[in-house]
mmCIF file of the protein (N, C-alpha, C, O) and its ligand, coordinates in Angstrom:
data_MODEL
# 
_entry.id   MODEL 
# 
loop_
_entity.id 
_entity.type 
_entity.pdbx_number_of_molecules 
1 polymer     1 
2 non-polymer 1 
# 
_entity_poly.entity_id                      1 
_entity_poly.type                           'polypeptide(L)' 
_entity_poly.nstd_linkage                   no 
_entity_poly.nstd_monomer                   no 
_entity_poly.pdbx_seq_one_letter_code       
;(UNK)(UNK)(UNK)(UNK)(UNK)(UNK)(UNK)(UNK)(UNK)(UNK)(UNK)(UNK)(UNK)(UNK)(UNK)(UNK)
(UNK)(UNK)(UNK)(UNK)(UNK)(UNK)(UNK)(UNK)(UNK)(UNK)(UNK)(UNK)(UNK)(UNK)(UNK)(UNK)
(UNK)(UNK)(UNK)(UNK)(UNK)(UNK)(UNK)(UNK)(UNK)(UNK)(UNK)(UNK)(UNK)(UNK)(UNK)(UNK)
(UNK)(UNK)(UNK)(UNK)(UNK)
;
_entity_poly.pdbx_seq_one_letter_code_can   XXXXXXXXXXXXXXXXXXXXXXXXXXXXXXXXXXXXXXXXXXXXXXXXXXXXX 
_entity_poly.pdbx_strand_id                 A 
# 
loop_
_entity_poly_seq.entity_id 
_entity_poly_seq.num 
_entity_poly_seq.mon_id 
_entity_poly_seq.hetero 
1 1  UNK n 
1 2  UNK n 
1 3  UNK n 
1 4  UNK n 
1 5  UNK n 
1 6  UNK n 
1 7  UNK n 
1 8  UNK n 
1 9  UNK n 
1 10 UNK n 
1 11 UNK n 
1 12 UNK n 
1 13 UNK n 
1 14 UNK n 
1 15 UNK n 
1 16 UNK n 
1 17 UNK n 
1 18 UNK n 
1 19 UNK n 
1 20 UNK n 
1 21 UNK n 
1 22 UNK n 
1 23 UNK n 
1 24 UNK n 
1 25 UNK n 
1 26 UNK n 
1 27 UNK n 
1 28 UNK n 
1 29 UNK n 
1 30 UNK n 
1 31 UNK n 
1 32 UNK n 
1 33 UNK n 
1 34 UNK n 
1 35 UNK n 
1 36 UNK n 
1 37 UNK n 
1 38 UNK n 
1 39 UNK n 
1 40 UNK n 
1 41 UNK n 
1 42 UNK n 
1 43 UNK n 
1 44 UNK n 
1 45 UNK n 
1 46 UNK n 
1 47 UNK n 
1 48 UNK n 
1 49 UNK n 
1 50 UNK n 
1 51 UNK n 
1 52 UNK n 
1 53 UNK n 
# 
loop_
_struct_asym.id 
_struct_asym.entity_id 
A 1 
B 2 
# 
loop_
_chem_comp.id 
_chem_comp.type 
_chem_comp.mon_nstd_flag 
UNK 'L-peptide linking' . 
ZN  non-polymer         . 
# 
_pdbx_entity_nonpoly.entity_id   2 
_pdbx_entity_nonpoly.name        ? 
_pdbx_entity_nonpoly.comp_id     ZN 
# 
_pdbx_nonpoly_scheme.asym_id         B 
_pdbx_nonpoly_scheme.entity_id       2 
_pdbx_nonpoly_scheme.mon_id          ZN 
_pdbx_nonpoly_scheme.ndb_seq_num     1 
_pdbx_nonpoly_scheme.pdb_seq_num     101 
_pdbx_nonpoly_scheme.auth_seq_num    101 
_pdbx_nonpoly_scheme.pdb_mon_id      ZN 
_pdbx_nonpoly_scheme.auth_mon_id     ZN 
_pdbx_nonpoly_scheme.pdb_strand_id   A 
_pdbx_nonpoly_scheme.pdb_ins_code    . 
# 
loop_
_atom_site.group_PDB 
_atom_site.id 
_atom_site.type_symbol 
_atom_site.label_atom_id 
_atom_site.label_alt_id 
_atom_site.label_comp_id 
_atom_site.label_asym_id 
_atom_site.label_entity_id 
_atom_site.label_seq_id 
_atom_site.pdbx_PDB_ins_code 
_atom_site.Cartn_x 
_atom_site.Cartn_y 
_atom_site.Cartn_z 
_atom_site.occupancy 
_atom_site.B_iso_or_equiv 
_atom_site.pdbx_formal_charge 
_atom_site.auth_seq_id 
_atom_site.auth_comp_id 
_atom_site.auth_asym_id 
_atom_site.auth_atom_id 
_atom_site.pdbx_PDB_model_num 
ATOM   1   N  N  . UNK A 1 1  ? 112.394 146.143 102.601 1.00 0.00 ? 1   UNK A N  1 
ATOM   2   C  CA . UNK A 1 1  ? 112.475 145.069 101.619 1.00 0.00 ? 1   UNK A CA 1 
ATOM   3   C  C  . UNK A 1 1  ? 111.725 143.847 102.109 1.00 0.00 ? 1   UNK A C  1 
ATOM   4   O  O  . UNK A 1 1  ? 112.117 143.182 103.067 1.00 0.00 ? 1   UNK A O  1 
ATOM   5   N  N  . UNK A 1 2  ? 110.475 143.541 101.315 1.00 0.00 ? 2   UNK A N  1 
ATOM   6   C  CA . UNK A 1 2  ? 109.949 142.194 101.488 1.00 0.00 ? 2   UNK A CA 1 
ATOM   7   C  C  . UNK A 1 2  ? 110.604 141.025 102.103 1.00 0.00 ? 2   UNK A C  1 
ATOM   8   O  O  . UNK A 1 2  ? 111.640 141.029 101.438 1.00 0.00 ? 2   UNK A O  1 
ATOM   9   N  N  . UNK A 1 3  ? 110.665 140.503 102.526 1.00 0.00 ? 3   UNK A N  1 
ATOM   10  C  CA . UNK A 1 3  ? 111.405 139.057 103.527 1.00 0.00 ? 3   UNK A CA 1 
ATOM   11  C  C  . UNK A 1 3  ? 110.845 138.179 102.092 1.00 0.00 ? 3   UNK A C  1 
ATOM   12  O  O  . UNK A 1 3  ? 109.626 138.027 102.004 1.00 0.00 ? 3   UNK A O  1 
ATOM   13  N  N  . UNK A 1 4  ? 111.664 137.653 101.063 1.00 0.00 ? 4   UNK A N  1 
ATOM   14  C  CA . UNK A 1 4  ? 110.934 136.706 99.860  1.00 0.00 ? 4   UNK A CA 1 
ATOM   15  C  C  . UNK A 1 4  ? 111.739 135.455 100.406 1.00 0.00 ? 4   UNK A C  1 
ATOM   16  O  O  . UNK A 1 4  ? 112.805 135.336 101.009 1.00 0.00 ? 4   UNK A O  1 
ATOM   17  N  N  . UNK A 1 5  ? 110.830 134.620 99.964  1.00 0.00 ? 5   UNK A N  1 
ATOM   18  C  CA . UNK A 1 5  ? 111.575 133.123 100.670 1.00 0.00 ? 5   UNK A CA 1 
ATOM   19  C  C  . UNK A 1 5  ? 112.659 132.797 99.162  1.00 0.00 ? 5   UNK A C  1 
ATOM   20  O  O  . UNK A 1 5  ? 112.578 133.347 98.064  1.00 0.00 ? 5   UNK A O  1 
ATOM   21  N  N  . UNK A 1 6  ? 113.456 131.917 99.534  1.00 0.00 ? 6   UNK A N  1 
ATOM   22  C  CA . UNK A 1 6  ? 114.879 132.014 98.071  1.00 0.00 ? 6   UNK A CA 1 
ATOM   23  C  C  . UNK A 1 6  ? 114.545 130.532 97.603  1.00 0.00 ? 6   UNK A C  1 
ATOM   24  O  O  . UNK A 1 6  ? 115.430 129.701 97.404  1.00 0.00 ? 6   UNK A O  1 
ATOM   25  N  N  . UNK A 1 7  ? 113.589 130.350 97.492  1.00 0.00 ? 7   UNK A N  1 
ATOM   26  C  CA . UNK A 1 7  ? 113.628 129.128 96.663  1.00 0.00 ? 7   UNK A CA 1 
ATOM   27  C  C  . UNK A 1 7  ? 113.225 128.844 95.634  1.00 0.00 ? 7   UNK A C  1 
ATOM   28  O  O  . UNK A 1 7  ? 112.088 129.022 95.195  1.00 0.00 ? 7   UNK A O  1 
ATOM   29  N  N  . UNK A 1 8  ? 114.315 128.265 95.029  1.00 0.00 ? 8   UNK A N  1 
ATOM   30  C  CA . UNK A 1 8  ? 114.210 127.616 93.007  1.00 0.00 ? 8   UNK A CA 1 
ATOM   31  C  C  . UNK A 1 8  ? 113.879 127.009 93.015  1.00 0.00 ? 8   UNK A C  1 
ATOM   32  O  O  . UNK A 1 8  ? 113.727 126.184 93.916  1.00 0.00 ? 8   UNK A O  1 
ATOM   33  N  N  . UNK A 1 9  ? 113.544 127.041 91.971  1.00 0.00 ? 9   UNK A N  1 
ATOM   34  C  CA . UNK A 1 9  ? 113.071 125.038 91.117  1.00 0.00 ? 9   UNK A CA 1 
ATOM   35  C  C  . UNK A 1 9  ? 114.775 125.387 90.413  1.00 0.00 ? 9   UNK A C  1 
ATOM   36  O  O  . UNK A 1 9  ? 115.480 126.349 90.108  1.00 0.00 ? 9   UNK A O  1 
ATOM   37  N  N  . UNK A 1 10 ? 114.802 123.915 90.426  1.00 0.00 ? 10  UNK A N  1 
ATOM   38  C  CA . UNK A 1 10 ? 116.327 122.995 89.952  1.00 0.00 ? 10  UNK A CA 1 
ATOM   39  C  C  . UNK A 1 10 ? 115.342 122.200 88.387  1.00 0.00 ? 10  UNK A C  1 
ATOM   40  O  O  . UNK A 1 10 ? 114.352 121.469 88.409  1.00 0.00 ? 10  UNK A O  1 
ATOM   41  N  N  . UNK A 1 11 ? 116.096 122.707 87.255  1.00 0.00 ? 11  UNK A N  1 
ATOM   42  C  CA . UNK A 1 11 ? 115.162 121.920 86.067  1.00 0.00 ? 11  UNK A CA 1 
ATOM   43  C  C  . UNK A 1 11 ? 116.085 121.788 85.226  1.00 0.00 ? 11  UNK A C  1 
ATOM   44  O  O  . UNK A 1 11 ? 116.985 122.547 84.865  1.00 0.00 ? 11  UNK A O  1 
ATOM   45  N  N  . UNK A 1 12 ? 115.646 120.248 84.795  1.00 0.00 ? 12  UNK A N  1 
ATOM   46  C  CA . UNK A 1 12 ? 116.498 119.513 83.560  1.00 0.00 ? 12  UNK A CA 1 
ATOM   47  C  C  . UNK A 1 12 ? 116.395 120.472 82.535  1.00 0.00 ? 12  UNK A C  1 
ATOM   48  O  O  . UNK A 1 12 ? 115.468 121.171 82.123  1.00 0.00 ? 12  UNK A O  1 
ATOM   49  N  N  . UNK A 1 13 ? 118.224 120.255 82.058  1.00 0.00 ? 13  UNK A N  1 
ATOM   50  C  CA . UNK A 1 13 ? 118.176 121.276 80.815  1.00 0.00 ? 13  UNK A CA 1 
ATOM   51  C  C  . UNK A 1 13 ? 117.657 120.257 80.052  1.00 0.00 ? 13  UNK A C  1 
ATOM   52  O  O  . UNK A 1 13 ? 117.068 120.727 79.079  1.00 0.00 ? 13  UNK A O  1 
ATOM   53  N  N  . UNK A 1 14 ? 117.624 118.715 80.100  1.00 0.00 ? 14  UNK A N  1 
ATOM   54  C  CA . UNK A 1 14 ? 117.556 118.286 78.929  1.00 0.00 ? 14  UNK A CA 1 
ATOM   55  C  C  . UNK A 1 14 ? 115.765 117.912 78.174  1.00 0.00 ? 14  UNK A C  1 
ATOM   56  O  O  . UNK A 1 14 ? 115.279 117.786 77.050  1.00 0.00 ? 14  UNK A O  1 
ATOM   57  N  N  . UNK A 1 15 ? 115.402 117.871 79.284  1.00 0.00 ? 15  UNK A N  1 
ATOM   58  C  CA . UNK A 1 15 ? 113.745 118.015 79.089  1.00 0.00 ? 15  UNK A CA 1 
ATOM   59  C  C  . UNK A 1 15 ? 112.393 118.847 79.899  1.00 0.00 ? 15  UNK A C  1 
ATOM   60  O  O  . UNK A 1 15 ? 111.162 118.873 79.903  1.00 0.00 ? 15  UNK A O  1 
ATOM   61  N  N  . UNK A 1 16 ? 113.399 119.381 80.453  1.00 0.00 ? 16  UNK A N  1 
ATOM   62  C  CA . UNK A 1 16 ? 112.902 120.625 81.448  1.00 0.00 ? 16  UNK A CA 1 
ATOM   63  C  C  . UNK A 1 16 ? 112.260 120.384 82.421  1.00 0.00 ? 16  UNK A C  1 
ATOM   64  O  O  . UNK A 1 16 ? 111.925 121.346 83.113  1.00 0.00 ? 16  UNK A O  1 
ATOM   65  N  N  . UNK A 1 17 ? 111.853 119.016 82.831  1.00 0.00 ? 17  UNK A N  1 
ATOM   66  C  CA . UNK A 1 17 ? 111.438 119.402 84.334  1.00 0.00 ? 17  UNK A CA 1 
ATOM   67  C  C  . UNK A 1 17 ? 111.676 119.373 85.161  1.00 0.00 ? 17  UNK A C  1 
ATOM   68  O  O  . UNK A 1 17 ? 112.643 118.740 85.584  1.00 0.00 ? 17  UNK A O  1 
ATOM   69  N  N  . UNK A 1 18 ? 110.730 120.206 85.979  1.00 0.00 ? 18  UNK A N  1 
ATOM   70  C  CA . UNK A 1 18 ? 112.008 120.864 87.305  1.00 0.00 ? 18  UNK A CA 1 
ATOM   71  C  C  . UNK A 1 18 ? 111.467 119.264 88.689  1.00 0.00 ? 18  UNK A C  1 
ATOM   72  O  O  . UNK A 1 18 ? 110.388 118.764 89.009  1.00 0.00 ? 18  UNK A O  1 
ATOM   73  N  N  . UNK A 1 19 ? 112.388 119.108 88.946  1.00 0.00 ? 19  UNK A N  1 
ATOM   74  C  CA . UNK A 1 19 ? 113.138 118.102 89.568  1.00 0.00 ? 19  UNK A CA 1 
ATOM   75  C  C  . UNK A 1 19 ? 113.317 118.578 91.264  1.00 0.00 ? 19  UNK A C  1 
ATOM   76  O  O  . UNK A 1 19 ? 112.802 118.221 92.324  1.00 0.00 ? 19  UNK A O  1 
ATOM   77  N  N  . UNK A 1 20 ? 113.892 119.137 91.032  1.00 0.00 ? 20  UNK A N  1 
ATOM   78  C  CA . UNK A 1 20 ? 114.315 119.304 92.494  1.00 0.00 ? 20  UNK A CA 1 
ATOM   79  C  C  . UNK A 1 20 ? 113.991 121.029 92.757  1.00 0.00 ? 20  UNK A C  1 
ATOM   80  O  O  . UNK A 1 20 ? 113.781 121.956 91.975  1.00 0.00 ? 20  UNK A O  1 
ATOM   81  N  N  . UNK A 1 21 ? 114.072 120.928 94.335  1.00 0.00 ? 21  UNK A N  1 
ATOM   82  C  CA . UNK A 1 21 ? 113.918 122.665 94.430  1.00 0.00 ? 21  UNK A CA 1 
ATOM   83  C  C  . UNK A 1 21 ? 114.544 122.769 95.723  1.00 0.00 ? 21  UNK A C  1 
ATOM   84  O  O  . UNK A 1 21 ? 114.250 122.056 96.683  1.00 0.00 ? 21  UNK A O  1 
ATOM   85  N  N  . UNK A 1 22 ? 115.478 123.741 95.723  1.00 0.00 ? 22  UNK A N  1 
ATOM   86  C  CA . UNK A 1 22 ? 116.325 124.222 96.484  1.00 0.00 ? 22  UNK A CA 1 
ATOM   87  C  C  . UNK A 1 22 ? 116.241 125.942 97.028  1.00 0.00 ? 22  UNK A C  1 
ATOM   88  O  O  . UNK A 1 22 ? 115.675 126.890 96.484  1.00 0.00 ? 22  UNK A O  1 
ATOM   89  N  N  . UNK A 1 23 ? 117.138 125.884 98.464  1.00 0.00 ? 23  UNK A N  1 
ATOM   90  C  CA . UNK A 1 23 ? 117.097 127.273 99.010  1.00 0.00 ? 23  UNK A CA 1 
ATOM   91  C  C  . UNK A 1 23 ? 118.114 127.700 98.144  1.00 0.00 ? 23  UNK A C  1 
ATOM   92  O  O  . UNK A 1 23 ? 118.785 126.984 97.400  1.00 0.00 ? 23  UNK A O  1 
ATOM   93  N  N  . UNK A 1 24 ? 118.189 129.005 98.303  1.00 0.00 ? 24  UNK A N  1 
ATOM   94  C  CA . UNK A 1 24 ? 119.202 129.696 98.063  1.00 0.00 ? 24  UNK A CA 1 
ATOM   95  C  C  . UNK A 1 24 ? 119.909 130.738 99.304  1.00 0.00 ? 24  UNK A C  1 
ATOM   96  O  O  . UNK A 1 24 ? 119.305 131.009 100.342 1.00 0.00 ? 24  UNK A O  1 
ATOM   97  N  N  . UNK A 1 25 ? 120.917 131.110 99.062  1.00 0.00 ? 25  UNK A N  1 
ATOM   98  C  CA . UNK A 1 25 ? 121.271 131.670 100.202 1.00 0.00 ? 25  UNK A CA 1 
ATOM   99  C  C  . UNK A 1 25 ? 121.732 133.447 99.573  1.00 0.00 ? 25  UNK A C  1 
ATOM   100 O  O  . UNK A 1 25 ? 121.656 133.546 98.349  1.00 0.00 ? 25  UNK A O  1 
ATOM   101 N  N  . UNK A 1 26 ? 121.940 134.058 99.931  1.00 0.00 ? 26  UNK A N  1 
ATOM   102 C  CA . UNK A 1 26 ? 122.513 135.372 99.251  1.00 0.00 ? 26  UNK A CA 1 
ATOM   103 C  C  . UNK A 1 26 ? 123.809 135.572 99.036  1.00 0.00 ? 26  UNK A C  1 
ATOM   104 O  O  . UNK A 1 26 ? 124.223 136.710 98.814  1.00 0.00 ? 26  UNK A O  1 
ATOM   105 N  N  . UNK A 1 27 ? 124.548 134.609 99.066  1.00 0.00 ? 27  UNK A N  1 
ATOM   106 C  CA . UNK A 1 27 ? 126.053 134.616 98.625  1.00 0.00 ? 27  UNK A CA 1 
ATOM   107 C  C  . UNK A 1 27 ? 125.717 133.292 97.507  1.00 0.00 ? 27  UNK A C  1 
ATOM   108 O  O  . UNK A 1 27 ? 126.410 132.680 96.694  1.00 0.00 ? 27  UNK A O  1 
ATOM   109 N  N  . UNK A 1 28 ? 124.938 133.250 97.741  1.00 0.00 ? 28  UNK A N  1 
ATOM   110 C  CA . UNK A 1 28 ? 124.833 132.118 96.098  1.00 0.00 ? 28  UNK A CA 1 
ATOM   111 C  C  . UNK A 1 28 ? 123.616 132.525 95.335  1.00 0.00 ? 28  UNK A C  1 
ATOM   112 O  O  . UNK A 1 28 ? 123.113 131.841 94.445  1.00 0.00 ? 28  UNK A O  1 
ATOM   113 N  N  . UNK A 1 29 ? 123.154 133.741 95.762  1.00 0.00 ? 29  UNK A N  1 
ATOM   114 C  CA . UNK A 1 29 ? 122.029 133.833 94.380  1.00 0.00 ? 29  UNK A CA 1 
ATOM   115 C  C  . UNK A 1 29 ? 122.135 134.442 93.534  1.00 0.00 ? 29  UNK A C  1 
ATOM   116 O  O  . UNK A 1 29 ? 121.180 134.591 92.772  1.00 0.00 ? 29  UNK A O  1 
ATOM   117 N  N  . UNK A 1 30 ? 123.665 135.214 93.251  1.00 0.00 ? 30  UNK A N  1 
ATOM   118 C  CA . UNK A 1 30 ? 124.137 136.061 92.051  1.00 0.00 ? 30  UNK A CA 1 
ATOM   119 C  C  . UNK A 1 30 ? 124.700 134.775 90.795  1.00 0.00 ? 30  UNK A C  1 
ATOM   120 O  O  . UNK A 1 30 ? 124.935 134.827 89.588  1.00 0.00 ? 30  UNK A O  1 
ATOM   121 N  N  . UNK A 1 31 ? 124.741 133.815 91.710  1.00 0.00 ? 31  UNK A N  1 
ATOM   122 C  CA . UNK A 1 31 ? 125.060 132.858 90.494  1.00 0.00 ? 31  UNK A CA 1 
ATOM   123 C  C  . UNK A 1 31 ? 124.310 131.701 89.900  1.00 0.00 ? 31  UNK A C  1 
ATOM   124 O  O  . UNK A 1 31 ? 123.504 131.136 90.639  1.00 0.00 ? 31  UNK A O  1 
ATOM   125 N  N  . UNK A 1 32 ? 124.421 131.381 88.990  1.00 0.00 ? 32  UNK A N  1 
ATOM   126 C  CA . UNK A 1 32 ? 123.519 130.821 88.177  1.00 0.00 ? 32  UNK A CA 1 
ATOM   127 C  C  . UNK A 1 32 ? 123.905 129.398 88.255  1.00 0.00 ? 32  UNK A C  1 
ATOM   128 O  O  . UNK A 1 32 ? 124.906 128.900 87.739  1.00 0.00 ? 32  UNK A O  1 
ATOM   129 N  N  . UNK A 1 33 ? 122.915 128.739 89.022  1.00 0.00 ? 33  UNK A N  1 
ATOM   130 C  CA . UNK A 1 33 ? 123.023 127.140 89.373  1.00 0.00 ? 33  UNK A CA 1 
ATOM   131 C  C  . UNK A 1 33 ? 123.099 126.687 88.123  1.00 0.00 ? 33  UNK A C  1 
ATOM   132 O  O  . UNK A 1 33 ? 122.522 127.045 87.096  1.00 0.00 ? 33  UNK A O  1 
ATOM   133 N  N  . UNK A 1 34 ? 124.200 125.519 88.423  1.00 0.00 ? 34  UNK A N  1 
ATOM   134 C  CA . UNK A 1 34 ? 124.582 124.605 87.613  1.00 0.00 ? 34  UNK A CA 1 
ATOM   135 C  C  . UNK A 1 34 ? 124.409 122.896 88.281  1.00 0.00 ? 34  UNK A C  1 
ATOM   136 O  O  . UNK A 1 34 ? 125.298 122.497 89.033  1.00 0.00 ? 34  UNK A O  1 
ATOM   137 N  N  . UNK A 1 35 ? 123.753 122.383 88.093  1.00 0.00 ? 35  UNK A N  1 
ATOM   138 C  CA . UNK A 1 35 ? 123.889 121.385 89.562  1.00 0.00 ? 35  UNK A CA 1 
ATOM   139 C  C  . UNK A 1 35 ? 123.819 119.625 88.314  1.00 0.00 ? 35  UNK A C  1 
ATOM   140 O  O  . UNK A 1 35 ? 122.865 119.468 87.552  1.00 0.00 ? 35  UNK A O  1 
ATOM   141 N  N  . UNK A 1 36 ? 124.854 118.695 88.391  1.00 0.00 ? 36  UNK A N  1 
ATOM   142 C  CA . UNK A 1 36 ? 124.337 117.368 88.009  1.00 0.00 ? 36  UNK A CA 1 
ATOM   143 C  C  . UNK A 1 36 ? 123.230 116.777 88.822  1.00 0.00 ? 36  UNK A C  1 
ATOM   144 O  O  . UNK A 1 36 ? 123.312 116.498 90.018  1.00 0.00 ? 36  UNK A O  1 
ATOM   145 N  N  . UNK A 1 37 ? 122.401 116.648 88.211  1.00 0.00 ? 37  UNK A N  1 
ATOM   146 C  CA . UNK A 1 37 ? 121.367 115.712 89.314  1.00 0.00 ? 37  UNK A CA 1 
ATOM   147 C  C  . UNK A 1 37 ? 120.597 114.644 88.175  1.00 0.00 ? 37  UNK A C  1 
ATOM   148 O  O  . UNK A 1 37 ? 120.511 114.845 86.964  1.00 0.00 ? 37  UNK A O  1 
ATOM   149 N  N  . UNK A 1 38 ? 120.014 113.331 89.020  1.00 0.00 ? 38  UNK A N  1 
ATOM   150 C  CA . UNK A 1 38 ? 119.659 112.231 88.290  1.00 0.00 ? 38  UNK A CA 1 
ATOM   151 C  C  . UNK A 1 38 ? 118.268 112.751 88.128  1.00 0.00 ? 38  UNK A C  1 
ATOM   152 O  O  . UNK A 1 38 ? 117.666 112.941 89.185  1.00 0.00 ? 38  UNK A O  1 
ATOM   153 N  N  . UNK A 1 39 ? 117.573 113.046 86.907  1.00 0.00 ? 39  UNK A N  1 
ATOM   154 C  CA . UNK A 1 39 ? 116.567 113.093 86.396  1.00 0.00 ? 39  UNK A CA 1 
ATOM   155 C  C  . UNK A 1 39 ? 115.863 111.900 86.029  1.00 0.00 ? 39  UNK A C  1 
ATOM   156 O  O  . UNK A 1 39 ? 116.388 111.077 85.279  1.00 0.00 ? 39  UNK A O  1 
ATOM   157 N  N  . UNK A 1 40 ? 114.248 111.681 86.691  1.00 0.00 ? 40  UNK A N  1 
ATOM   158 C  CA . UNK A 1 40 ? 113.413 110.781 86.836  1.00 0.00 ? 40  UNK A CA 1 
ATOM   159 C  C  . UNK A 1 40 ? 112.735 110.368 85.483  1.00 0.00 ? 40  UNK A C  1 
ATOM   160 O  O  . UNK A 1 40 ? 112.064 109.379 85.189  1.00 0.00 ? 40  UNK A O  1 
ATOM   161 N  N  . UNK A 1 41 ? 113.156 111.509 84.728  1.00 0.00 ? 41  UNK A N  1 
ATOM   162 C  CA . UNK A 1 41 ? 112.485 111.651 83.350  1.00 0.00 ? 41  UNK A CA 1 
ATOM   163 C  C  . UNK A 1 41 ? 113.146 110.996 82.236  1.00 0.00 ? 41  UNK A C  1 
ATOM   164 O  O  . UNK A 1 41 ? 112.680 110.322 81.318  1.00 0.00 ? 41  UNK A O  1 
ATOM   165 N  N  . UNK A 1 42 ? 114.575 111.410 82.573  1.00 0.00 ? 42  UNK A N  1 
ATOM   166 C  CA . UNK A 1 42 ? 115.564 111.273 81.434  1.00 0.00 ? 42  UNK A CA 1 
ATOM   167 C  C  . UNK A 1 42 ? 116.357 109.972 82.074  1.00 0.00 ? 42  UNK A C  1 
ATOM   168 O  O  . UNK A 1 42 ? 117.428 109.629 81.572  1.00 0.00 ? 42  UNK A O  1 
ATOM   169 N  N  . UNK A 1 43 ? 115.937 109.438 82.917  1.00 0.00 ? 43  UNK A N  1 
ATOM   170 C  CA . UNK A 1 43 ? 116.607 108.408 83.919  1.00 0.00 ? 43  UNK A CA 1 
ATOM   171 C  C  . UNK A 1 43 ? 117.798 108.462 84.243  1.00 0.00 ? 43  UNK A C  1 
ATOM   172 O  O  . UNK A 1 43 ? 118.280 107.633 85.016  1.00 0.00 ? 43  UNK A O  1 
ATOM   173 N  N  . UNK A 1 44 ? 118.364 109.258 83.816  1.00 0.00 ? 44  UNK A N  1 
ATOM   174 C  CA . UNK A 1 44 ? 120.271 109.387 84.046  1.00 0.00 ? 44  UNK A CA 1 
ATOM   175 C  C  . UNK A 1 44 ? 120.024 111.171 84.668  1.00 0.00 ? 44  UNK A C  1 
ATOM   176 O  O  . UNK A 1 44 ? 119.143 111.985 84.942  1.00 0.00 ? 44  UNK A O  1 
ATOM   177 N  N  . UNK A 1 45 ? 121.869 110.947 84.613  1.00 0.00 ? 45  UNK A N  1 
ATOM   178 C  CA . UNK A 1 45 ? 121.998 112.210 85.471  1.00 0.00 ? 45  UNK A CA 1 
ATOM   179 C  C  . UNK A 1 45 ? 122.032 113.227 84.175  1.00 0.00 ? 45  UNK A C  1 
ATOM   180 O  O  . UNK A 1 45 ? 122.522 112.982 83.073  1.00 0.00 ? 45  UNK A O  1 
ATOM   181 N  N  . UNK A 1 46 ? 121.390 114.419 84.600  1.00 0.00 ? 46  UNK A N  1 
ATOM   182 C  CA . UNK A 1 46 ? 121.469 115.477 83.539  1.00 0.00 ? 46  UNK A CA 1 
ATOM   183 C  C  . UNK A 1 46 ? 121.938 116.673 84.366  1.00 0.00 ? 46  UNK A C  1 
ATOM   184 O  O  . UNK A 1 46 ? 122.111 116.583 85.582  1.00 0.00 ? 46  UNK A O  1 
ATOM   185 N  N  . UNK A 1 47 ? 122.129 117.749 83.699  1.00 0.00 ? 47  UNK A N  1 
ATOM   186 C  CA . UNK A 1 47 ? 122.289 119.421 84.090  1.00 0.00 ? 47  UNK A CA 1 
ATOM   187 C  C  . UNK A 1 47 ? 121.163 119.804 84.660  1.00 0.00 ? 47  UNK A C  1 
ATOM   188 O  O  . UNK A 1 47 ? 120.155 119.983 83.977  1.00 0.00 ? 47  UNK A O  1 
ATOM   189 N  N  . UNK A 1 48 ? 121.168 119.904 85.409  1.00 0.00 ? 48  UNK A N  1 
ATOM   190 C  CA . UNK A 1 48 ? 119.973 120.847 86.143  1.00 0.00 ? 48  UNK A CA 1 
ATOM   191 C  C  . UNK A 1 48 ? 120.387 122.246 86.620  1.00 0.00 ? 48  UNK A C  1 
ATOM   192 O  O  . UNK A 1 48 ? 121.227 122.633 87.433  1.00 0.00 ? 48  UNK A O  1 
ATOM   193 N  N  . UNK A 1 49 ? 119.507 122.863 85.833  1.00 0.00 ? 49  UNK A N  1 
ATOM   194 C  CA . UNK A 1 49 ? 119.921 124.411 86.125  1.00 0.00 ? 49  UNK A CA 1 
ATOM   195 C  C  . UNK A 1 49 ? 118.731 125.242 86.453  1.00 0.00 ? 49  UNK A C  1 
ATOM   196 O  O  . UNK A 1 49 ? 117.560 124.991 86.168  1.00 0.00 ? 49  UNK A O  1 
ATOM   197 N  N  . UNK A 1 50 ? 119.225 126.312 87.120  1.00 0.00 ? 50  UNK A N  1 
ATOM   198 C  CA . UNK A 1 50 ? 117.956 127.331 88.198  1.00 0.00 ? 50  UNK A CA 1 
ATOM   199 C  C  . UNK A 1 50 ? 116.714 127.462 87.099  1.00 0.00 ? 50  UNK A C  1 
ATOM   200 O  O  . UNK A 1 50 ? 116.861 127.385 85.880  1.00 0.00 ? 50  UNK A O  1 
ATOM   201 N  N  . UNK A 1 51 ? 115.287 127.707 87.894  1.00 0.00 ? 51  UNK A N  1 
ATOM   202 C  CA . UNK A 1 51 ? 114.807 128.105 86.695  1.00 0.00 ? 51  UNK A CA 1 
ATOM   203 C  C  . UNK A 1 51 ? 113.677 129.189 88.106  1.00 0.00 ? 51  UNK A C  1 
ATOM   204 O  O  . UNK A 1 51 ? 112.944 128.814 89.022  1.00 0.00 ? 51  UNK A O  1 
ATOM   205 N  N  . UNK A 1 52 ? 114.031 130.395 87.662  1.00 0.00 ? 52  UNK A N  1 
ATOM   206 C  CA . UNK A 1 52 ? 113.403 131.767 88.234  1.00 0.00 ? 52  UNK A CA 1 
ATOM   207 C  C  . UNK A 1 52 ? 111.957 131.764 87.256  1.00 0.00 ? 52  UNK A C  1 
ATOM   208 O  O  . UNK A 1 52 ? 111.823 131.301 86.123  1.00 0.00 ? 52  UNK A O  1 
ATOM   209 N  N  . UNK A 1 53 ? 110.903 132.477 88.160  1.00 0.00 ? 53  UNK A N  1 
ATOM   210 C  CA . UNK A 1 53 ? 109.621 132.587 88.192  1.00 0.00 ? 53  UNK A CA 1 
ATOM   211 C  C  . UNK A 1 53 ? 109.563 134.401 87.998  1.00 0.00 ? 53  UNK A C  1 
ATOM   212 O  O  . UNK A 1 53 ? 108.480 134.985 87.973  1.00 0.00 ? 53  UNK A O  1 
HETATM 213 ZN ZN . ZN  B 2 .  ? 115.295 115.330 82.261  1.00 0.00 2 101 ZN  A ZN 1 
# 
């Protein structure tokens, strides 16, 4: 099995861009990030959720 590096992009649900990018670990990549984070776009804090490639 390929060695793949685990990292997301973290993206505003509310205007989609991805914001932040994070590891993942394998006891957290069956689940589907949910994360509040302050979006630069939307200037407040929004949902930021995984966004897979
Ligand atoms: Zn946003």
């Amino acid at each position: 099995m390929a060695a793949k590096k685990p990292f997301i992009k973290v993206q505003c649900s509310v205007c989609k861009k991805t914001n932040y990018f994070t590891k993942k670990s394998k006891v957290t990549a069956e689940k589907k990030l949910e994360l509040k984070k302050f979006c630069s776009a939307c200037r407040k804090h929004t949902l930021h959720k995984e966004s897979k490639r």
